[in-house]
C-alpha positions in Angstrom: -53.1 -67.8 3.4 -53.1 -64.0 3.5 -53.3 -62.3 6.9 -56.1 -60.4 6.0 -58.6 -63.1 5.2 -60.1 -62.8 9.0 -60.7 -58.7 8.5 -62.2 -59.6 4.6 -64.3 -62.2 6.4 -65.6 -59.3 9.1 -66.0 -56.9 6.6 -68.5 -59.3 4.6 -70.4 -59.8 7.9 -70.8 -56.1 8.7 -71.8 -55.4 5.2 -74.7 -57.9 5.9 -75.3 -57.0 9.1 -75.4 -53.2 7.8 -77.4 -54.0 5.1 -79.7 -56.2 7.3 -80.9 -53.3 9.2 -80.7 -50.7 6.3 -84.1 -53.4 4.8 -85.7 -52.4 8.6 -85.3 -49.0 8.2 -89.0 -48.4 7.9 -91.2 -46.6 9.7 -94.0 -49.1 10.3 -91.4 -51.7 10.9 -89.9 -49.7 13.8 -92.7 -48.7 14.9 -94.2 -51.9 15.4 -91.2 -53.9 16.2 -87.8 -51.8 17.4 -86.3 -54.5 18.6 -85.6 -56.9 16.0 -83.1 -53.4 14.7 -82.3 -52.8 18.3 -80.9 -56.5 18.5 -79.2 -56.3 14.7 -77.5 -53.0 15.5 -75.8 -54.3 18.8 -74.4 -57.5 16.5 -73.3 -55.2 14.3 -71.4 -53.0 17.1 -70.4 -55.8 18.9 -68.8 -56.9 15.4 -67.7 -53.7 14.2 -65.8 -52.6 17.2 -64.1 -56.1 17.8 -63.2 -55.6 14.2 -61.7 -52.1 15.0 -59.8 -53.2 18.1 -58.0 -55.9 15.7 -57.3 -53.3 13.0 -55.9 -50.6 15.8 -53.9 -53.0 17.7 -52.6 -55.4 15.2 -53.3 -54.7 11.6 -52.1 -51.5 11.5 -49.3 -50.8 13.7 -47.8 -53.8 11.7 -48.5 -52.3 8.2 -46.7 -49.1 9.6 -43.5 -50.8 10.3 -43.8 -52.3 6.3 -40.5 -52.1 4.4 -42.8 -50.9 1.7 -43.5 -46.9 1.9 -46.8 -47.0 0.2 -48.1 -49.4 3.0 -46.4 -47.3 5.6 -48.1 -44.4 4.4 -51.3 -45.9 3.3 -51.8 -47.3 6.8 -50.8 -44.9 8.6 -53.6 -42.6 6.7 -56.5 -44.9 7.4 -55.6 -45.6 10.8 -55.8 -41.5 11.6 -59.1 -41.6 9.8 -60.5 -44.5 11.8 -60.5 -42.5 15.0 -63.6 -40.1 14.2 -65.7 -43.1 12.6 -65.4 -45.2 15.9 -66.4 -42.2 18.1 -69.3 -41.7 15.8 -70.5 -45.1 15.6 -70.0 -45.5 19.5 -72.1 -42.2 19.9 -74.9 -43.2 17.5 -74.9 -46.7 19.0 -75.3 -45.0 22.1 -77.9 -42.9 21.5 -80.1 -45.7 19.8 -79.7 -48.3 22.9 -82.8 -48.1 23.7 -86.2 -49.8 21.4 -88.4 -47.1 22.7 -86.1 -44.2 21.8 -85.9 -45.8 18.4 -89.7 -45.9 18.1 -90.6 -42.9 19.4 -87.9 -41.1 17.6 -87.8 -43.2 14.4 -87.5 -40.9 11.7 -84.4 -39.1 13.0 -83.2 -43.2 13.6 -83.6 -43.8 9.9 -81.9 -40.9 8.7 -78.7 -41.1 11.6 -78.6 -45.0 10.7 -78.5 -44.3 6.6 -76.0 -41.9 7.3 -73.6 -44.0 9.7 -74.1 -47.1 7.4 -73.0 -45.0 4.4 -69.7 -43.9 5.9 -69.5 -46.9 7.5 -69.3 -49.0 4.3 -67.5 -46.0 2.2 -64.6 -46.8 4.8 -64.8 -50.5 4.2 -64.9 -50.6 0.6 -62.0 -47.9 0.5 -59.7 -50.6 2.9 -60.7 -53.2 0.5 -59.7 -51.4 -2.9 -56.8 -49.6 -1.5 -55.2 -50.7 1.4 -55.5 -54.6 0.7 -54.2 -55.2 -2.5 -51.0 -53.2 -1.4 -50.8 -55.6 1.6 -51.7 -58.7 -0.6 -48.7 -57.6 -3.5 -46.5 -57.5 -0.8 -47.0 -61.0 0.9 
């Protein structure tokens, strides 16, 4: 079993989760209802940030003491970029606790949460096609 079926497992469920809220992301909705998106978004950051904790404190350091330099270096790359992403998720997240804010303010909601989602899921998909398969040729 590969050691990275548990972070291909939360990727899949952030995807949905991200993709959940990205079929919300309309102005009647969230005007009528912000908290069904309030309530997705803090499963998703309640995912996504366990998921980041595992990948800072055990998925990484490990694949930076690899024998294999490619691993070394590839890990040691995403790891440096995954700094700004969590301060920017944490920050929007932040900023969006609260339905009201999200309805009163929902245009600027649906444009910060396309934006987020996309870099978001640009990250994950780049950690599937190029960090995994190094990890998985090695095992």
């Amino acid at each position: 079993m590969s050691r990275l079926n548990n972070f291909k497992r939360q990727h899949r469920e952030i995807r949905e989760l991200a993709g959940k809220i990205s079929m919300i992301l309309n102005q009647d909705l969230l005007v009528q209802d912000p908290m069904e998106v309030r309530n997705l978004l803090s499963t998703l950051s309640g995912k996504l940030m366990m998921h980041l904790a595992m990948e800072d404190q055990f998925l990484y350091p490990n694949l930076m003491e690899s024998n294999d330099s490619q691993i070394q270096t590839t890990a040691a790359r995403f790891s440096t970029e995954m700094g700004d992403l969590v301060k920017v998720f944490k920050d929007y997240s932040a900023k969006w606790l609260n339905p009201s804010t999200i309805q009163a303010n929902h245009e600027t909601f649906i444009e910060e949460s396309r934006a987020i989602f996309q870099a978001l899921l640009k990250r994950i998909d780049r950690e599937d096609r190029e960090l995994y398969p190094l990890v998985e040729e090695d095992e």
